[in-house]
C-alpha positions in Angstrom: 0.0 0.0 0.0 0.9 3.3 -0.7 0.0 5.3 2.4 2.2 7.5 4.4 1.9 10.5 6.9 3.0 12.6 9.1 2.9 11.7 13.0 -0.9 12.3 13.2 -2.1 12.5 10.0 -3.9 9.3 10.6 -5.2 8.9 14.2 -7.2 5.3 14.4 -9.5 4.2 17.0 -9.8 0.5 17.6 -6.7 0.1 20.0 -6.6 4.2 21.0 -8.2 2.9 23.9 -5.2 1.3 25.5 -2.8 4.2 24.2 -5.1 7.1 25.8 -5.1 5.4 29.2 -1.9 8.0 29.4 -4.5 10.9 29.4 -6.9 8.7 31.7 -8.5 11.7 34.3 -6.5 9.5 37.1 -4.9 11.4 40.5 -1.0 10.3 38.6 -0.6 10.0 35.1 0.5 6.0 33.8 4.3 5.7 33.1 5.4 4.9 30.0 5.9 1.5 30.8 1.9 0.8 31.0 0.9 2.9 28.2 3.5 -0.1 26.1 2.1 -2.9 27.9 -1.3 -1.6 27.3 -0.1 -1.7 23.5 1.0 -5.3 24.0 4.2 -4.9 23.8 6.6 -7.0 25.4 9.7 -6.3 28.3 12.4 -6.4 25.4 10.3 -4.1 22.7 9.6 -1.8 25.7 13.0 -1.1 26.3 13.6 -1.0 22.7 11.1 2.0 22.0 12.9 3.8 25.3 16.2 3.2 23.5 14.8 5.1 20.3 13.8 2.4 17.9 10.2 2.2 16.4 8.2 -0.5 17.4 5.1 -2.0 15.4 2.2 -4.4 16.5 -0.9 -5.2 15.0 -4.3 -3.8 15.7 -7.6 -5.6 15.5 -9.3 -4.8 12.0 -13.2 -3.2 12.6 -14.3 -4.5 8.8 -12.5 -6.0 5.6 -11.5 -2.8 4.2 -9.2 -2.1 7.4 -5.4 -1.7 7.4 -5.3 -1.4 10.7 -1.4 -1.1 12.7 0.2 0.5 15.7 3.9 2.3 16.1 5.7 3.3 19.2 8.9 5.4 19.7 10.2 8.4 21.3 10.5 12.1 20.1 13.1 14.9 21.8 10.4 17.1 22.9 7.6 17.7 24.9 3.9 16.8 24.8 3.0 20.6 24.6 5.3 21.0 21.9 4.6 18.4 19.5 0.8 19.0 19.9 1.4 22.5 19.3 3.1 21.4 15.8 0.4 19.4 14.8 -2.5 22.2 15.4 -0.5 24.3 13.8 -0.4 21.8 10.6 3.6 22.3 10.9 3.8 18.4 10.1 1.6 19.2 7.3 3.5 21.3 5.9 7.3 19.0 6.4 5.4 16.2 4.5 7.1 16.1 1.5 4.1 14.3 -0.5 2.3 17.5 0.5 2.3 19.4 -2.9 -0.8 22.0 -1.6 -2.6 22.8 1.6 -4.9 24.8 3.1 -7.6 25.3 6.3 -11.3 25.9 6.2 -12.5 29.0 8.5 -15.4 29.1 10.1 -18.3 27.6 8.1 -15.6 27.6 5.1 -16.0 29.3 1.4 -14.5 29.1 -1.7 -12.2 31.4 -0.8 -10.3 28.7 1.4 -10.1 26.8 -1.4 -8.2 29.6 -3.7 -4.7 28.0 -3.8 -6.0 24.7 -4.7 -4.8 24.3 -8.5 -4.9 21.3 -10.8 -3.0 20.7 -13.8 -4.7 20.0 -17.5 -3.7 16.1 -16.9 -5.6 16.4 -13.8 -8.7 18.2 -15.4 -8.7 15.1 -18.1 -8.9 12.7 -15.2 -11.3 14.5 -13.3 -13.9 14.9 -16.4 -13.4 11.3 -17.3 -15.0 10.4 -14.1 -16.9 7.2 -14.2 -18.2 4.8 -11.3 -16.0 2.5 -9.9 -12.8 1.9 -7.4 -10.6 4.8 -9.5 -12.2 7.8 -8.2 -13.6 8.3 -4.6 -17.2 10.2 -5.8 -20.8 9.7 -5.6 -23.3 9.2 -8.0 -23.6 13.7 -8.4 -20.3 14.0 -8.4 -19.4 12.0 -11.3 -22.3 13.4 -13.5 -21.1 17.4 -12.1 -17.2 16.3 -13.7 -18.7 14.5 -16.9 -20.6 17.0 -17.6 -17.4 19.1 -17.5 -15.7 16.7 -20.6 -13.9 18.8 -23.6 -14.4 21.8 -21.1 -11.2 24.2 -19.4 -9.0 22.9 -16.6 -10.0 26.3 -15.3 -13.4 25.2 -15.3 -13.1 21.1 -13.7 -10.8 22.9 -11.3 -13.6 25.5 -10.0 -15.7 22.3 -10.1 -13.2 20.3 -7.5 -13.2 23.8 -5.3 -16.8 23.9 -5.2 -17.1 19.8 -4.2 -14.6 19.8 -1.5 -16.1 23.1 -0.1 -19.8 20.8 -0.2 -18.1 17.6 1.4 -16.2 19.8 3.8 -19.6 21.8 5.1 -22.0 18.6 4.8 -19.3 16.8 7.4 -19.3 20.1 9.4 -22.7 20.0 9.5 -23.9 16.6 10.3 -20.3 14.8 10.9 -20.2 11.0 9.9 -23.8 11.1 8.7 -23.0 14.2 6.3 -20.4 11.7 4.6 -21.3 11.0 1.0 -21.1 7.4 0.0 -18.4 5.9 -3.0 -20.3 5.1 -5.8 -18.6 2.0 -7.4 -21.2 1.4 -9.8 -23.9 -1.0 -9.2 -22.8 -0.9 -5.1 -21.5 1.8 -3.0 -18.5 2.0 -0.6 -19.9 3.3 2.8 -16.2 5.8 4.4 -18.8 6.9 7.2 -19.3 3.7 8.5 -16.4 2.2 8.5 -15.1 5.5 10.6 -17.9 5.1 12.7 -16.8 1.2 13.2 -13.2 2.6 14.3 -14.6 5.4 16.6 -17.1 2.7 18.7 -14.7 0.0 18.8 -12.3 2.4 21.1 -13.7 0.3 24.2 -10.3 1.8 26.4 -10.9 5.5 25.0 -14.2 5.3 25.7 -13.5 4.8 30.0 -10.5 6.7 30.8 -11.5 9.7 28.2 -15.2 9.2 27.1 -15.7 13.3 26.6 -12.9 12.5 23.6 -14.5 9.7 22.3 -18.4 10.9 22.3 -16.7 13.3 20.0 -15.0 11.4 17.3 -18.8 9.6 17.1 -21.0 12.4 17.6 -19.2 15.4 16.2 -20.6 18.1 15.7 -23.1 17.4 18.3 -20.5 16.6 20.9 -17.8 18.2 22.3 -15.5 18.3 25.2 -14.2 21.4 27.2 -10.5 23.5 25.6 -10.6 20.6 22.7 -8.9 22.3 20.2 -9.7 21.5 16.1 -9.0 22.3 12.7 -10.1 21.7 9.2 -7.8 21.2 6.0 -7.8 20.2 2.6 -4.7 18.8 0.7 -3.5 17.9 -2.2 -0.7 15.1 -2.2 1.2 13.4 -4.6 1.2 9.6 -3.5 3.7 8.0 -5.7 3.1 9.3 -8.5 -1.1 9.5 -7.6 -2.8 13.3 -7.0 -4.8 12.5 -4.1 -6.9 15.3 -2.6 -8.1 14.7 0.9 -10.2 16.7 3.6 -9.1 16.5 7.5 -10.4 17.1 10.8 -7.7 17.1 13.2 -8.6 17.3 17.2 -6.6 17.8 20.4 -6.8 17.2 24.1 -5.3 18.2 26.8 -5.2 15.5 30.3 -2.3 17.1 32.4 1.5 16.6 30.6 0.2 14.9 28.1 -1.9 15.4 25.0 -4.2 13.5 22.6 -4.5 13.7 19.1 -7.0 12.4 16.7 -7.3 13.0 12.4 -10.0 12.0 10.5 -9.5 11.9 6.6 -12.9 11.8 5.6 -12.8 12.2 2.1 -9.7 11.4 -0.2 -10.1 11.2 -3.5 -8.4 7.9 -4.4 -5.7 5.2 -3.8 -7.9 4.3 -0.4 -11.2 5.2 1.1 -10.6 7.2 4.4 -8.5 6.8 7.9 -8.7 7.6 11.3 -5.5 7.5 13.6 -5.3 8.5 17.1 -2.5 9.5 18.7 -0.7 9.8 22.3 2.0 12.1 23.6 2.9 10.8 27.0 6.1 13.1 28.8 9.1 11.0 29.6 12.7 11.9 30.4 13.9 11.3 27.1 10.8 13.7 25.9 7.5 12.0 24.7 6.7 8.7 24.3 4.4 8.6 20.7 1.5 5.8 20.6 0.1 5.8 17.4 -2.3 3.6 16.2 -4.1 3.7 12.6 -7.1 2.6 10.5 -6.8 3.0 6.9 -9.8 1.5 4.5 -9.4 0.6 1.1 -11.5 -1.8 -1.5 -7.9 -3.1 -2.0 -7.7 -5.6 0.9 -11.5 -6.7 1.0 -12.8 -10.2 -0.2 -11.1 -12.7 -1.7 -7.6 -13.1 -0.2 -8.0 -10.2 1.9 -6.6 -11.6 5.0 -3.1 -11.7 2.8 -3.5 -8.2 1.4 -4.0 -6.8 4.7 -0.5 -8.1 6.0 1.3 -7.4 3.0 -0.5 -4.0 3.1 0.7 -3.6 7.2 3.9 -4.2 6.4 4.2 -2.2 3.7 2.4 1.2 5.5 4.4 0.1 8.6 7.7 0.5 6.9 6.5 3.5 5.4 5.3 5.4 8.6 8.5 4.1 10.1 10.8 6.2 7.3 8.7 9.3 7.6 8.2 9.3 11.2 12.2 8.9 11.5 12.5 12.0 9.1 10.0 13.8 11.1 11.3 13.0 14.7 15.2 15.0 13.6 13.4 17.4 12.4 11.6 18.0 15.7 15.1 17.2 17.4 16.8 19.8 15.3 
């Protein structure tokens, strides 16, 4: 598989629970040592995360179309800090697949969406729009690009702005519900649910931070006190692939350390959506990272899937593991 981020960009629920039992509203914060053992991890890959080597274990998939993985290690600074970086979109921005970026204000408008610009390759591939696994779009989507064909790249491109800007305020609006279902002609590929899957099945999230959890379910309805949160779209380049993608990115505070979650809940191909969650717990090295991640695709479902899914985890986990390495001197520098 082809996917890769930056330390949150993915923030997955399933096994969150046993990572956020570092920002559990208990009288002392767990040491480091619990939050690993909570991952599974054993003695020896304990000691190896504390000595600065990533460590990888398996998460328990929520449906057929999960990639699902978790990564420990340490980063040279604090909590605070790191969680500052990643509100900030700093991470964003060091992600060298990142070729555009931008945040949505307030309800959001077209002008967010002003440095978003697509080639005449891209316009061609956009217009050509047709059901199926290739493109990420519902039913009105695909007829709104088609009906584009043998127009300007100016003119696809104002199209793209305007369905982003509709995806972006329909999820602001009515969160997982206000998703828009894949249409893969003749069936549909459901993103809200399987996010929704990932955000219930955080059993551990759900008793030592339930405020945190209640959101990543119910958002917009619910929310939790000083959560912070921001909106972004993007526009990668995933080995060779233009990807655009739409995030919601949410911290919490719980003492020293921090919480972070990111939805992607719209990209426009090579997989379906993700959800990662992310802890920062303080240590004397700096902070201990627990990251665990849920990425859907059509790719790994039915036949032979259980194969495709750990050839796909190994693949993303060797992936994260390079850009997370670039990412942590960075931060060190």
């Amino acid at each position: 598989m082809t996917r890769c981020r930056n330390i949150l960009a993915a923030l997955g629920a399933a096994t969150a629970a046993s990572v956020l039992c570092l920002a559990q509203p208990a009288p002392a914060q767990p040491s480091a040592d619990q939050v690993l053992t909570d991952m599974g991890l054993s003695s020896d890959d304990k000691q190896r995360v504390l000595n600065g080597e990533f460590v990888a274990s398996d998460v328990t998939n929520v449906s057929d179309r999960d990639l699902s993985m978790s990564i420990a290690f340490v980063v040279k600074t604090s909590p605070d800090s790191l969680a500052k970086q990643v509100v900030a979109g700093k991470l964003v921005k060091d992600d060298p697949q990142v070729q555009l970026e931008g945040e949505f204000k307030g309800p959001g408008s077209l002008a967010d969406l002003a440095a978003l610009k697509i080639t005449a390759d891209e316009a061609r591939t956009l217009s050509a729009a047709k059901a199926g696994a290739a493109l990420n779009l519902s039913g009105g989507e695909i007829a709104a690009f088609k009906a584009l064909q043998g127009g300007t790249p100016q003119a696809v491109q104002q199209q793209l702005q305007q369905m982003l800007l509709a995806r972006f305020q329909a999820y602001q609006t009515s969160g997982l519900a206000g998703i828009a279902a894949y249409d893969r002609g003749g069936s549909t590929s459901d993103a809200a649910a399987d996010l929704r899957k990932a955000s219930e099945a955080a059993a551990g999230l759900k008793k030592y931070l339930p405020a945190f959890q209640q959101v990543l379910v119910g958002y917009p309805q619910a929310t939790m006190p000083g959560m912070q949160q921001r909106f972004r779209w993007l526009k990668y380049n995933i080995d060779g692939t233009i990807t655009y993608v739409l995030t919601h990115t949410l911290v919490a505070a719980e003492g020293a350390a921090r919480v972070v979650a990111q939805r992607q809940y719209y990209v426009s191909t090579t997989y379906n959506a993700e959800q990662a969650v992310v802890g920062f717990l303080p240590v004397q090295e700096g902070t201990v990272v627990a990251y665990i991640n849920h990425t859907f695709t059509d790719q790994v479902a039915g036949f032979g899937g259980s194969a495709k899914r750990s050839i796909g985890r190994k693949m993303m986990a060797s992936k994260l593991k390079q850009m997370f390495d670039k990412t942590r001197q960075k931060i060190a520098q």
